[in-house]
N, C-alpha and C positions, 0 to 999 in steps of 0.2 A: 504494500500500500504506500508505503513511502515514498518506493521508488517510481512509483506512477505517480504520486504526486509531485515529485522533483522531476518528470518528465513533463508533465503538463504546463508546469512554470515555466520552463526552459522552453518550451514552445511557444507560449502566450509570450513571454520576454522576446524570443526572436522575431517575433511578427510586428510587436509593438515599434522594435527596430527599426525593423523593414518597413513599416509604414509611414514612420517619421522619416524615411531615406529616401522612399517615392513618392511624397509629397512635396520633396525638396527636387528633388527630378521633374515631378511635373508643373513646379514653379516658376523651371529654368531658373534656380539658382546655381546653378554649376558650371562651371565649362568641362568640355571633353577631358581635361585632364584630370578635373578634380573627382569627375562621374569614377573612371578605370580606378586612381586610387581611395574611393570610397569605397567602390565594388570591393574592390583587394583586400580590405579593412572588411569587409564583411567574410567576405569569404575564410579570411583568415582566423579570426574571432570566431568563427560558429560551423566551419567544417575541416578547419586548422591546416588548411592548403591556401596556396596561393590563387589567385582569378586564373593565372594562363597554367596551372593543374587543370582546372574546368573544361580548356579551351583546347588546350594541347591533347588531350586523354580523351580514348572512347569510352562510349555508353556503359561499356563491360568492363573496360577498369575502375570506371570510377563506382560500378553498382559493386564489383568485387571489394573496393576498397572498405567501402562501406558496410559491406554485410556484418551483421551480429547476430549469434545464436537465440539473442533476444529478441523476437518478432514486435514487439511493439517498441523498443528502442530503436533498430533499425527504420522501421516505416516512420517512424517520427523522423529521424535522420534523413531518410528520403524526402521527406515533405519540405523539410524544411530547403534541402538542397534545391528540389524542383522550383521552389516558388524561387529562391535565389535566383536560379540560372534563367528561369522565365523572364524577370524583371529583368536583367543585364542583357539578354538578348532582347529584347522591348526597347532598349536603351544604347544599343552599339552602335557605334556608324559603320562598322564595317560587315558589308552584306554576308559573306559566306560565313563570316564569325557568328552573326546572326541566325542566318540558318542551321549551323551545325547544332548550336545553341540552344534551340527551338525544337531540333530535334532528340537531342536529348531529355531535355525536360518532359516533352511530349513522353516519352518511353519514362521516364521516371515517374510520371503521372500515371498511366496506365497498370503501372505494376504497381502502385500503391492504390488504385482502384480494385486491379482483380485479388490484392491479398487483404485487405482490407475488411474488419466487419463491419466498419460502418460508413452508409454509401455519407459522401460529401458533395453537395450540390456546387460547391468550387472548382472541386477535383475536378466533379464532371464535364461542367461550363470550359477547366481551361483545357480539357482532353478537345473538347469540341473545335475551342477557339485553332487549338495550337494543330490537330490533324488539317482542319482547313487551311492553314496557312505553310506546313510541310508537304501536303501532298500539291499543293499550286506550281 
């Protein structure tokens, strides 16, 4: 029980982040350099790699990376990673980093859908959003 609830903080806490971080994005308070090392900063703080670990690495290393024998630590860790990579490909200027990007999260989305017990009307919206915009 504990450790679901030190799981639950730490997700409520990362989101809280991240929304204070995308509202700052979608203000256009940033320039391109400050965007790449905010990402960095995020990324490094809450999946303890670097942004171009994300960028550089496929789908399969980085789900290896993160696999844990504990199914709701891990999907937690997925979640959080996808919404990550989601936003910074929303956010990149450069197209293929984008796309690679997109598709990623899309496959980390989907697999925290089909392991998942409980359905997330997020999850589902950004499986929808992001399959339409990888398979274009």
């Amino acid at each position: 029980m504990i450790k679901q609830d030190y799981l639950v903080r730490l997700i409520k806490e990362f989101f809280k982040v991240l929304a204070k971080f995308v509202q700052k994005l979608k203000d256009g308070k940033l320039s391109e350099q400050e965007k790449k090392e905010s990402f960095d900063r995020l990324y490094i703080d809450h999946m303890k790699e670097s942004r171009d670990y994300f960028i550089r690495n496929s789908y399969e290393d980085i789900f290896d990376k993160y696999y844990d024998e504990n199914k709701e630590q891990f999907l937690a860790n997925l979640e959080m990673l996808a919404e990550l990579i989601y936003f910074d490909s929303n956010y990149n200027a450069e197209e293929t980093i984008r796309l690679s990007m997109k598709k990623k999260s899309y496959k980390l989305y989907c697999y925290i859908q089909s392991e998942s017990k409980d359905f997330s009307l997020k999850v589902n919206k950004r499986i929808i959003e992001l399959k339409r915009e990888v398979e274009s």
